[in-house]
C-alpha positions in Angstrom: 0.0 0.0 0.0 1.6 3.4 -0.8 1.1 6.4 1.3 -0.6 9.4 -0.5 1.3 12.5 0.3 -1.0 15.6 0.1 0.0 18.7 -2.1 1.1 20.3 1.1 3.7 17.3 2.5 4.7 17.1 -1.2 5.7 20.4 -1.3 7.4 20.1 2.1 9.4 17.2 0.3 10.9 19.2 -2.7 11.9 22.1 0.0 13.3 20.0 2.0 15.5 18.0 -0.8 16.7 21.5 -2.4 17.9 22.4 1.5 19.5 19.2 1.8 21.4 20.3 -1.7 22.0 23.8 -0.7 23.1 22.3 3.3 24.9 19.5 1.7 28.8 20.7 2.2 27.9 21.4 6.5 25.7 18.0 6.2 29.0 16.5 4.6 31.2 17.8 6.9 29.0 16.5 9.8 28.8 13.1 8.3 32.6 13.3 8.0 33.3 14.4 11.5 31.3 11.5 13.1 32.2 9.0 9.8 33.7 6.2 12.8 32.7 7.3 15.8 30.7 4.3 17.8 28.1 5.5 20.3 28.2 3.1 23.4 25.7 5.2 25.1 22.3 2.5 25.2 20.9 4.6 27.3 17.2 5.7 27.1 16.8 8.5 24.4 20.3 8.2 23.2 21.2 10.2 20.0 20.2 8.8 16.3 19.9 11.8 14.2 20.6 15.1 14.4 18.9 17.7 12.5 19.2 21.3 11.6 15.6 23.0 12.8 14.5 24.5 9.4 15.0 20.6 8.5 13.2 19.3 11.3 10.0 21.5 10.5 10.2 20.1 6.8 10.5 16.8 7.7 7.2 17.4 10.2 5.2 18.9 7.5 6.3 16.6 4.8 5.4 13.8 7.6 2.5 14.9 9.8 3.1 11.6 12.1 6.0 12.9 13.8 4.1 15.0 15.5 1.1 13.1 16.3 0.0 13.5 20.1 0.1 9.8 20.5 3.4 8.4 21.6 3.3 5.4 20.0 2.2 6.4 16.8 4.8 9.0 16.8 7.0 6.6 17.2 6.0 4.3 14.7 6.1 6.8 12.3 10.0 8.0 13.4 11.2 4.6 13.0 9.6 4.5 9.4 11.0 7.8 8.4 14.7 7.5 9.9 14.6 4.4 7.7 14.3 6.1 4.3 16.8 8.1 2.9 16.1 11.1 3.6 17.7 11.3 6.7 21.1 9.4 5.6 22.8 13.4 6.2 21.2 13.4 9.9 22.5 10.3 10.8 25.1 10.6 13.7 27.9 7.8 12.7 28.3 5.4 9.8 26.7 2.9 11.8 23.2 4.8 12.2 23.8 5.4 8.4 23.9 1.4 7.5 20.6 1.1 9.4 
């Protein structure tokens, strides 16, 4: 089943694809700087992405579910999301990256 993406979260998409290109050489350098680092912190809430905020309010209007008032969903719909590929640049180490 494929998701429908409304004109609005389209939109959002092709924004947030043309910051990623204009962002690309600090989203480079970030991915360079943490290319081998190994987070051993398993901690509750540790660190999978990180995200510059103009990004992050993309992301939320190109995928309404991230900020859905139910945890769970919310959730859900993170897990989907970190796994495309439009968050490769916001992942913290090559490991996250592989996932």
């Amino acid at each position: 089943m494929e998701y429908e993406y409304s004109s609005v979260e389209k939109e959002a998409l092709q924004v947030l694809k043309y910051r990623q290109a204009v962002d690309f050489p600090e989203l480079d350098k970030q991915m360079d700087m943490q290319k081998d680092e190994v987070i051993t912190d398993l901690s509750f809430g540790r660190l999978a992405l990180t995200i510059p905020q103009d990004h992050y309010e993309l992301l939320t209007m190109a995928y309404p579910k991230l900020q859905h008032r139910d945890a769970e969903v919310k959730s859900i719909e993170w897990k989907r999301v970190m796994a495309l590929d439009i968050c490769l640049p916001y992942k913290v180490n090559k490991k996250m990256r592989s996932m």
